[in-house]
VOGU-3710 file (C-alpha; in Angstrom, 3 decimals, decimal comma):
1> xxxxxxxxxx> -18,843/-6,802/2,787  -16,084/-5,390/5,129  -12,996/-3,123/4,074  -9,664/-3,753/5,185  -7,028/-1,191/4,671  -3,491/-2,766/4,695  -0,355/-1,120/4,725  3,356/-2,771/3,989  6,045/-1,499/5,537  9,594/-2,302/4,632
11> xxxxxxxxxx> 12,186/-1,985/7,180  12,369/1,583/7,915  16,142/1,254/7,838  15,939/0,194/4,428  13,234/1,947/3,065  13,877/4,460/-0,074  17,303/2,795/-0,704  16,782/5,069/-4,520  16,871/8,461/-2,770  20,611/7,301/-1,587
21> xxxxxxxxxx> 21,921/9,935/-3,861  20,178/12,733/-2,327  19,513/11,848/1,365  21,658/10,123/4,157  20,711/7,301/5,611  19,341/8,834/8,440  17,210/11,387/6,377  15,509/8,241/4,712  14,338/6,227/7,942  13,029/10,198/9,069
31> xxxxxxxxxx> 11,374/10,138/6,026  9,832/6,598/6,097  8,509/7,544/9,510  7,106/10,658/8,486  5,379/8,446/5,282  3,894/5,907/7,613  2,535/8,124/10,150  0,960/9,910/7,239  -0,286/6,875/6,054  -1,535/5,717/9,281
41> xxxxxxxxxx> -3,316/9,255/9,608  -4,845/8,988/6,251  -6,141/5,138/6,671  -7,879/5,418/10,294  -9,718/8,531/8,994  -10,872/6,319/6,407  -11,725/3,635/8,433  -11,485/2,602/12,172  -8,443/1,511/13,406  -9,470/-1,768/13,850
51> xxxxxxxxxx> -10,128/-2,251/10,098  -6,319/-1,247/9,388  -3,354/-3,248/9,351  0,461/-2,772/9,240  2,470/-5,673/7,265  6,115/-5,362/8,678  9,221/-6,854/10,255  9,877/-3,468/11,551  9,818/-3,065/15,672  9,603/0,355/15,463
61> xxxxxxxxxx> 7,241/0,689/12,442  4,838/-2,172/14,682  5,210/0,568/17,923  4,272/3,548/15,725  0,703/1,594/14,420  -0,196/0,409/17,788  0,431/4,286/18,381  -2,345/4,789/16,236  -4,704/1,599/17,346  -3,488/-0,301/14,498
71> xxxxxxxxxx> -2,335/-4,128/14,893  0,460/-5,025/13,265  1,103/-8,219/11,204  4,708/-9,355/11,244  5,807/-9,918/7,921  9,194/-12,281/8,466  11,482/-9,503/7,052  9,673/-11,212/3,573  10,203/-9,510/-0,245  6,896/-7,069/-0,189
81> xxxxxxxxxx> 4,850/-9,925/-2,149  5,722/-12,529/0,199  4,846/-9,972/3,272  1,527/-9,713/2,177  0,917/-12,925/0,801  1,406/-13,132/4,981  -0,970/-10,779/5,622  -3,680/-12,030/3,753  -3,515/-15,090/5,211  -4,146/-13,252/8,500
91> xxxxxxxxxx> -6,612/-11,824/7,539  -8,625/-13,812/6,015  -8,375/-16,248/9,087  -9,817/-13,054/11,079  -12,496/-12,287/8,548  -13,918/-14,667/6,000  -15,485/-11,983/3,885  -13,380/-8,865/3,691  -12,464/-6,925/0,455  -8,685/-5,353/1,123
101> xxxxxxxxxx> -7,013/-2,214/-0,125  -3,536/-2,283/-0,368  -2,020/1,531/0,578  1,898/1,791/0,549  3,150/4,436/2,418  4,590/6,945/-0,511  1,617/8,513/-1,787  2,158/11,955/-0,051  -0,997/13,201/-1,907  -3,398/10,663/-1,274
111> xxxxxxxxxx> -6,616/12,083/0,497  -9,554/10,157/2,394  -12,065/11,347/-0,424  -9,255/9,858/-2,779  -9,082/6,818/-0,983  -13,115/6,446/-0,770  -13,550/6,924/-4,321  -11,273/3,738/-4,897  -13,029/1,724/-2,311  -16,138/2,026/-3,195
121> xxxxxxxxxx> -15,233/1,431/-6,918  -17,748/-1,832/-7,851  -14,768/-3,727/-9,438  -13,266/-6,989/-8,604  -9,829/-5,921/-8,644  -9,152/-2,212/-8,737  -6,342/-0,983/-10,154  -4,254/2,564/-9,396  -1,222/2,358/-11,682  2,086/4,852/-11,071
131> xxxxxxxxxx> 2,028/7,699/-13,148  4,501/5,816/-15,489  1,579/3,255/-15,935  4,489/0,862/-14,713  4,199/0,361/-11,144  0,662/-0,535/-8,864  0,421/2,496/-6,395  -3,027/1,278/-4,792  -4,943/-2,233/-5,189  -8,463/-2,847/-4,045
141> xxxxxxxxxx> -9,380/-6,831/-4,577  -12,689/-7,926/-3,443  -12,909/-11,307/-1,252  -13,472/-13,372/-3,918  -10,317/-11,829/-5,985  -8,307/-11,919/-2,736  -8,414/-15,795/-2,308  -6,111/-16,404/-5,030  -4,738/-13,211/-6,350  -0,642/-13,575/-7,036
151> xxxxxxxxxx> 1,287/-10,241/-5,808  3,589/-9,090/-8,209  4,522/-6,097/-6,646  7,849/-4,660/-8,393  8,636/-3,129/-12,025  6,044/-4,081/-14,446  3,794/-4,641/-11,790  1,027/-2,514/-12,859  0,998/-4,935/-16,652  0,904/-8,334/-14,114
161> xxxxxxxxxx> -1,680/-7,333/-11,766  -4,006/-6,458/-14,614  -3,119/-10,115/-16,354  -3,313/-12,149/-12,835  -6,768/-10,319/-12,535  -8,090/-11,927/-15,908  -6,431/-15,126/-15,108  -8,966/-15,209/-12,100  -11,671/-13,913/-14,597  -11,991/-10,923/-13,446
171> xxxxxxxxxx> -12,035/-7,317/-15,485  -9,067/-5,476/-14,086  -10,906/-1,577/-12,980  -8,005/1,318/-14,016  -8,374/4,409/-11,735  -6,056/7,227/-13,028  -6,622/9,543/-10,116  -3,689/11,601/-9,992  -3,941/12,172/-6,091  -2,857/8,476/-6,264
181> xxxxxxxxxx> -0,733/7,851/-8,963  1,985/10,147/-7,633  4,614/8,176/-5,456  8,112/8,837/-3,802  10,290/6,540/-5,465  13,166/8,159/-7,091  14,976/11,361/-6,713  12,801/13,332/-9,403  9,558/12,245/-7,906  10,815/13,123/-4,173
191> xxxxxxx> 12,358/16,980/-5,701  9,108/17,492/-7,159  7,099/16,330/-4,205  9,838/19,269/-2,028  9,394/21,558/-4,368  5,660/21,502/-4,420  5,237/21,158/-0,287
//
């Protein structure tokens, strides 16, 4: 069974819209960029560049993965759920039998042991919640979970992934690794993340 790593990317105009009250508009595309190219550091050291893929209606985010070797899938300026219901289509049509981890790009302390450990969990449909336990910060579904599984990406979507993941009959796997529950996606979360760099 093959890994694919894949990697929505909103607009980078529009990313972070929640960190309006503390950085211009300006400062938040910077710091999309800066989150992506992380990302896209973090996910070809991982795995080869071939085995990665960037979801996004972005020009610019599309230049920066080819940058890196990485193919871009456009995503039809879609909602994040639509964008990679998308990109699993693509992929699938590339590779009948690939398992796919789904990495946003705010997880500023995700590492590639961090990232292993979750890929080579043995569950179906592997689970990284926010540290809230509200939001999904990192999703590993195996083929046969990634046929059918319903993206639900948005609040509460840590409570529907679990549930969609019965509804297919399979046993949702929790990972509480705190190198991956820690995203950028308010103002507290992106002071602490400063104040800790």
């Amino acid at each position: 069974m093959s890994l694919m790593i894949v990697i929505p990317c909103n607009n980078l105009d529009r990313g972070k819209s929640r960190l309006a009250g503390c950085l211009s508009p300006r400062a938040r595309r910077a710091l999309c960029e800066f989150f992506l190219c992380r990302t896209l550091d973090l996910a070809t050291a991982a795995l080869d560049a071939a085995s990665v893929r960037v979801v996004t209606g972005d020009a610019r985010a599309a230049a920066i993965a080819a940058e890196y070797g990485v193919a871009a899938i456009p995503d039809g300026d879609a909602d994040l759920n639509a964008a990679l219901a998308l990109g699993r289509a693509r992929i699938l049509a590339e590779r009948n039998d690939c398992a796919v981890l789904i990495l946003p790009i705010d997880l500023p302390l995700a590492t590639p042991a961090a990232l292993a450990r979750a890929a080579d969990a043995r569950g179906q449909a592997v689970i990284v919640p926010d540290e809230a336990a509200d939001g999904t910060n990192l999703l590993r579904l195996s083929p046969a979970a990634l046929r059918d599984f319903r993206f639900a990406y948005g609040p509460g979507s840590y409570r529907r992934h679990c549930e969609e993941a019965r509804a297919l009959g399979h046993a949702p796997q929790i990972m509480r690794d705190p190198l991956l529950m820690f995203d950028v996606d308010g103002p507290d979360a992106y002071r602490r993340w400063i104040g800790n760099s």
